[in-house]
BALUM-163828 format. One record per residue (C-alpha): residue number from 1; y, x, z. Coordinates in steps of 0.1 Angstrom, whole numbers, plus 5000, padded with zeros to 4 digits. Layout:
<rs>
<r><n>NUM</n><north>Y</north><east>X</east><up>Z</up></r>
...
</rs>
This chain:
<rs>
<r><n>1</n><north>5513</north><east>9237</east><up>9345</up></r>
<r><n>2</n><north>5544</north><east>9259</east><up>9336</up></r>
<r><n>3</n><north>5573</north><east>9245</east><up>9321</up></r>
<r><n>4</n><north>5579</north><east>9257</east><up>9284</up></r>
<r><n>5</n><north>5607</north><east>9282</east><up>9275</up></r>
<r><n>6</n><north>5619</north><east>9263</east><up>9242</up></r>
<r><n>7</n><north>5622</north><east>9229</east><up>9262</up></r>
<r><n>8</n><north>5641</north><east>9243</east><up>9288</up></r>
<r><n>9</n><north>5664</north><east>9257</east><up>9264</up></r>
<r><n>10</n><north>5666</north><east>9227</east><up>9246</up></r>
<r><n>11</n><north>5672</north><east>9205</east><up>9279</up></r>
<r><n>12</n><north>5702</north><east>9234</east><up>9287</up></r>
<r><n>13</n><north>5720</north><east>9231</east><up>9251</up></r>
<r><n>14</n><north>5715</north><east>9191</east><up>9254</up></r>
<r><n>15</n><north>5731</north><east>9195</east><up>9287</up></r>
<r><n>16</n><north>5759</north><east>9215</east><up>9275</up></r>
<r><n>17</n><north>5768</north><east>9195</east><up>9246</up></r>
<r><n>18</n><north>5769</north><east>9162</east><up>9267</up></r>
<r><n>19</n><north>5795</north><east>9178</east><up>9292</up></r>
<r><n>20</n><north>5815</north><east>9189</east><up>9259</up></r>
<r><n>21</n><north>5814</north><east>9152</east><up>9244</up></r>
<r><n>22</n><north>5823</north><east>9142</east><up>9279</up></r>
<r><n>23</n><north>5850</north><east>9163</east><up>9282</up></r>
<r><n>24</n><north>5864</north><east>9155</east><up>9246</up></r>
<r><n>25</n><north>5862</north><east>9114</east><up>9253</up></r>
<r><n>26</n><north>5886</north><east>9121</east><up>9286</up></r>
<r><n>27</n><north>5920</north><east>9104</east><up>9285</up></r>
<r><n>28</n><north>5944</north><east>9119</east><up>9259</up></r>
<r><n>29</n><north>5976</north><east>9138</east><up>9270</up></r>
<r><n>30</n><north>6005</north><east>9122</east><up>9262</up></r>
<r><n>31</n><north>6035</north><east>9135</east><up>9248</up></r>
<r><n>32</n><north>6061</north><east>9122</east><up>9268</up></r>
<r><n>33</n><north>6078</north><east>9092</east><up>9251</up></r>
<r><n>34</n><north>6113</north><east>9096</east><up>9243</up></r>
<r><n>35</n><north>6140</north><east>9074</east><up>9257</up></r>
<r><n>36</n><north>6157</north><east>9045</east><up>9237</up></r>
<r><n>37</n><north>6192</north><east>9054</east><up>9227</up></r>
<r><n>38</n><north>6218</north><east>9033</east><up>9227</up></r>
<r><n>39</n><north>6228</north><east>9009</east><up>9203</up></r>
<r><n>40</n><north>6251</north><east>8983</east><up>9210</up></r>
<r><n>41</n><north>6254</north><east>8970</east><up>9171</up></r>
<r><n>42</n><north>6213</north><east>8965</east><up>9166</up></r>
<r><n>43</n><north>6216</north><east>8948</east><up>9207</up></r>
<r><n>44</n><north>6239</north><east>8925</east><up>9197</up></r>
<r><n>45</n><north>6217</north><east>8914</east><up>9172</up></r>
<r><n>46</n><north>6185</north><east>8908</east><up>9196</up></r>
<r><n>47</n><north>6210</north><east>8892</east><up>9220</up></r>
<r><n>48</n><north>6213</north><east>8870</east><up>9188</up></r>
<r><n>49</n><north>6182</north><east>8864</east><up>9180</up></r>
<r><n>50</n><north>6174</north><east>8857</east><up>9214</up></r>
<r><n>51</n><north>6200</north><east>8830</east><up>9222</up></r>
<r><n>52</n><north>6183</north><east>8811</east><up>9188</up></r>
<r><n>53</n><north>6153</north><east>8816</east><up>9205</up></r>
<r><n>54</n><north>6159</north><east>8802</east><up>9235</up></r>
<r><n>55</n><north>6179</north><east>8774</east><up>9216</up></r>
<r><n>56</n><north>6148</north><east>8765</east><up>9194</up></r>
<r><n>57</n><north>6126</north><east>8759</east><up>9231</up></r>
<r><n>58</n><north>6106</north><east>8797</east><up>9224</up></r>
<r><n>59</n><north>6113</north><east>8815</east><up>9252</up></r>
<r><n>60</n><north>6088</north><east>8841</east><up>9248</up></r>
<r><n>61</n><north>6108</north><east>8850</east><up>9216</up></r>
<r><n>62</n><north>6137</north><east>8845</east><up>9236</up></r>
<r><n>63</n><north>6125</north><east>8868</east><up>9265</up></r>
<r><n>64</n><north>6111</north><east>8895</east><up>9235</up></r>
<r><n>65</n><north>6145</north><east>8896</east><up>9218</up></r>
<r><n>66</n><north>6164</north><east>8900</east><up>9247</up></r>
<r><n>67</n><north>6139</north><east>8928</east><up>9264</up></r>
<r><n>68</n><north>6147</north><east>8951</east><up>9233</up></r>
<r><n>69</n><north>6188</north><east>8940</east><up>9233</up></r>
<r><n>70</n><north>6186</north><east>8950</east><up>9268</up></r>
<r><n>71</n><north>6167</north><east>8983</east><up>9263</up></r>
<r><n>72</n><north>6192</north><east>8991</east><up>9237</up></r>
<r><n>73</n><north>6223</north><east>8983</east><up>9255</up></r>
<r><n>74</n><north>6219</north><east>8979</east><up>9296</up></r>
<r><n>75</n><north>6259</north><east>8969</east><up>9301</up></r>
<r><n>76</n><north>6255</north><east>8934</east><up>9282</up></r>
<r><n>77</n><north>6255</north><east>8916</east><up>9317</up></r>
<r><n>78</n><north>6254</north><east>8881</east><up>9298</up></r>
<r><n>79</n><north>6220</north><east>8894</east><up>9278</up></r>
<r><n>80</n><north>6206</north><east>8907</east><up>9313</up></r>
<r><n>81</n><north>6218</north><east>8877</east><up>9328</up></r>
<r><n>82</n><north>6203</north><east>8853</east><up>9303</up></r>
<r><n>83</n><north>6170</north><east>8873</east><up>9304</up></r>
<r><n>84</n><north>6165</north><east>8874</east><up>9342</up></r>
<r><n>85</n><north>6171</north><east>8836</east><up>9342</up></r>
<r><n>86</n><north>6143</north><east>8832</east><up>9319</up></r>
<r><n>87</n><north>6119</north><east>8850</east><up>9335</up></r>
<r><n>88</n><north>6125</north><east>8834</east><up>9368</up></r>
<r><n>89</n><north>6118</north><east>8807</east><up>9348</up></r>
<r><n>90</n><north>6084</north><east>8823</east><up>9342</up></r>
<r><n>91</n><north>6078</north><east>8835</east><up>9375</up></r>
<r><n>92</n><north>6081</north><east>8866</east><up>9370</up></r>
<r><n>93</n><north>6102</north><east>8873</east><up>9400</up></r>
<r><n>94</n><north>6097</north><east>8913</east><up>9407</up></r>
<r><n>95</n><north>6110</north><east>8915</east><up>9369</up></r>
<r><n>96</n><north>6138</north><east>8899</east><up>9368</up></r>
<r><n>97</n><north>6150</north><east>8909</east><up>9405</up></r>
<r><n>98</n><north>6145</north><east>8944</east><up>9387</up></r>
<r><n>99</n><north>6163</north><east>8937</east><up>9354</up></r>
<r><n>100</n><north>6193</north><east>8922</east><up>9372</up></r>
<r><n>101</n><north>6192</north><east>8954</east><up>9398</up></r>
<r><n>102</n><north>6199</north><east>8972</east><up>9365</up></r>
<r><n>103</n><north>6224</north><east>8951</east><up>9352</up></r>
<r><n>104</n><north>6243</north><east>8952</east><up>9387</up></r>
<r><n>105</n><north>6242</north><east>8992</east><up>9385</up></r>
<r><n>106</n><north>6254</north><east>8987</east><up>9345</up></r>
<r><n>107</n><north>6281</north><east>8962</east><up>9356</up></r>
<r><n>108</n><north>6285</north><east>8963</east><up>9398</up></r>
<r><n>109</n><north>6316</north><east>8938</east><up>9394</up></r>
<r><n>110</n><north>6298</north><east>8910</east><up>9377</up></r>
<r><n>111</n><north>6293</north><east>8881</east><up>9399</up></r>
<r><n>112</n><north>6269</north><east>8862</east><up>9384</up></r>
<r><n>113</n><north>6247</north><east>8891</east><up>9384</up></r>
<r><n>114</n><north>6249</north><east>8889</east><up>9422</up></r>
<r><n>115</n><north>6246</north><east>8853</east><up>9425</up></r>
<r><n>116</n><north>6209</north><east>8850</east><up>9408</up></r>
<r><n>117</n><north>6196</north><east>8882</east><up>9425</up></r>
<r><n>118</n><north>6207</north><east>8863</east><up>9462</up></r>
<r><n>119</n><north>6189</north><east>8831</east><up>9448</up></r>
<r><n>120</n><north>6159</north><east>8847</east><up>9430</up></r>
<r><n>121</n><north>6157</north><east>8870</east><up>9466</up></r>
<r><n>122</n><north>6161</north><east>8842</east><up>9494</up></r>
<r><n>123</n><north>6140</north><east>8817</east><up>9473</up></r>
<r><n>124</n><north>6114</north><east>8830</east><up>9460</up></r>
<r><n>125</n><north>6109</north><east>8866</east><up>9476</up></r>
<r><n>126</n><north>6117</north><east>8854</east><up>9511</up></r>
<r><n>127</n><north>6138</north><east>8887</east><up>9509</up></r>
<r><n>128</n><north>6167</north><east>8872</east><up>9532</up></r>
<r><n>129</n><north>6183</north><east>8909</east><up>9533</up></r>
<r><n>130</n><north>6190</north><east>8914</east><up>9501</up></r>
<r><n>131</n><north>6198</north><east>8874</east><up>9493</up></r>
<r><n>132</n><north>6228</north><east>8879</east><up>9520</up></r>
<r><n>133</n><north>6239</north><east>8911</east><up>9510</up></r>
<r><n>134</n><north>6244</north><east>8895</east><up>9471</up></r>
<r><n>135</n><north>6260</north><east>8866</east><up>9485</up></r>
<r><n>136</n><north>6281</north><east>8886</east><up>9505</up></r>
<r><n>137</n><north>6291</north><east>8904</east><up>9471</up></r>
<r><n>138</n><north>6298</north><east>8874</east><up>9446</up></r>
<r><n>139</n><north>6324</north><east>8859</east><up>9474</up></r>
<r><n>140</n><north>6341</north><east>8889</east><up>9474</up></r>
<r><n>141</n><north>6338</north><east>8891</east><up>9437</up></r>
<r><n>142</n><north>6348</north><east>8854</east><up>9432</up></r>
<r><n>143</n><north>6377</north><east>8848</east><up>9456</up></r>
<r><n>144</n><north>6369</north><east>8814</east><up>9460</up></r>
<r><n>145</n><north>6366</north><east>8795</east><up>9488</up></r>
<r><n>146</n><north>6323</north><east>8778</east><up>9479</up></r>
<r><n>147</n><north>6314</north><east>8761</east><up>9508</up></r>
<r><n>148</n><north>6281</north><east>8757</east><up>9495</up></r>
<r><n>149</n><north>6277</north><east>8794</east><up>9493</up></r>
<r><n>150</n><north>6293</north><east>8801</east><up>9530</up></r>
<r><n>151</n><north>6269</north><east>8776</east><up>9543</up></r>
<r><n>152</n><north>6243</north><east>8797</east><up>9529</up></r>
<r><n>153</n><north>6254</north><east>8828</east><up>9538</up></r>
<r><n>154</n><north>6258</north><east>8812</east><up>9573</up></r>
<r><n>155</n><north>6222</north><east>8799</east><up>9574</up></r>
<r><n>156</n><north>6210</north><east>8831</east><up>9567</up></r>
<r><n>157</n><north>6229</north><east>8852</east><up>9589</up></r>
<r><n>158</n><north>6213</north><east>8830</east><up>9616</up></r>
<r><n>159</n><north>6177</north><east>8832</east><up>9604</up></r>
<r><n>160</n><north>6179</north><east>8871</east><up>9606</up></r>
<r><n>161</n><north>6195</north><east>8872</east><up>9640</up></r>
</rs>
């Protein structure tokens, strides 16, 4: 029994346009999004927005107001600040280590900044590293003489001999 001409032909176009319909249902290519620009004015008024938020007991509007003051103005240590606390708060840990990271490249001489990154690092990332190294920073930052902060850079200094 031979195979007939017309079906195979068929089977080869059928063939064909099922590659072409794969190929067209393939992940789109993206234009590359562009990046925020800065504004300080419209931030101001998320940081806003946010603190009502928060004030009201909705920290996911809180935490949504904040991301996009943040996104438009990275140097507002107090937003970043207020924003990393809150998703500690959430545990989301790796995000607001990150998001205070940021804020400490924006604003390197802000202590607080360095204060919740040691706490949110020691605590709950077991990273005793970079918890010590942040501590380190807000004392020198601060000036003051915290015992309860030298203790703790004490305890960790011994638990990374």
């Amino acid at each position: 029994m031979g195979c007939n001409p017309l079906r195979k032909a068929g089977l080869r176009w059928a063939f064909l346009l099922l590659v072409f319909l794969a190929g067209c249902a393939g992940q789109e290519v993206r234009q590359p999004e562009e990046p925020v620009k800065a504004d300080p004015e419209l931030a101001a008024s998320f940081e806003k927005e946010g603190r009502k938020a928060f004030e009201e007991g909705r920290k996911g509007a809180a935490v949504d107001a904040w991301q996009k003051a943040v996104e438009l103005d990275p140097t507002n240590a107090v937003t970043v600040n207020n924003l990393a606390l809150v998703l500690k708060d959430q545990y989301r840990f790796a995000e607001a280590v990150k998001l205070l990271e940021t804020g400490i490249a924006h604003s390197p001489d802000v202590a607080e900044l360095h204060f919740n990154l040691a706490v949110i690092a020691e605590l709950y990332l077991l990273d005793l590293k970079t918890a010590l190294t942040h501590y380190n920073r807000y004392r020198e930052l601060t000036k003051a003489d915290d015992q309860e902060v030298a203790g703790w850079i004490a305890d960790l200094e011994r638990r990374l001999e």
